[in-house]
C-alpha angles and dihedrals in degrees: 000000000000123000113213107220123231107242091217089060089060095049089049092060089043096053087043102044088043121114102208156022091253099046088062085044082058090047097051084045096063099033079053095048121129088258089049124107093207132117127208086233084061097050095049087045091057097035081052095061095042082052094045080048102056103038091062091049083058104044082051084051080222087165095145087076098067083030085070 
């Protein structure tokens, strides 16, 4: 059987394993390109809940999880 993979999934694990401003710069360029079905309401949309994410990792100060 073949799983179809979210594509969100794929840009969370992007954002998260990137090294830089500019790599994830380099991510939104080509998800906003001209072949892309993207919109820019969907990327926020999905920047905004990493954010959210992360934030509340780090008001948890839940740092063992990236320590690991």
């Amino acid at each position: 059987m073949l799983q179809v993979v979210s594509s969100w999934c794929v840009v969370v694990v992007l954002v998260l394993l990137a090294e830089s401003v500019k790599d994830v710069s380099e991510i939104l360029h080509c998800l906003l390109g001209c072949r892309s079905q993207c919109t820019a309401e969907e990327l926020v949309d999905c920047l905004y809940c990493i954010a959210s994410f992360l934030y509340v990792f780090r008001t948890l100060r839940m740092t063992d999880v990236w320590n690991q």
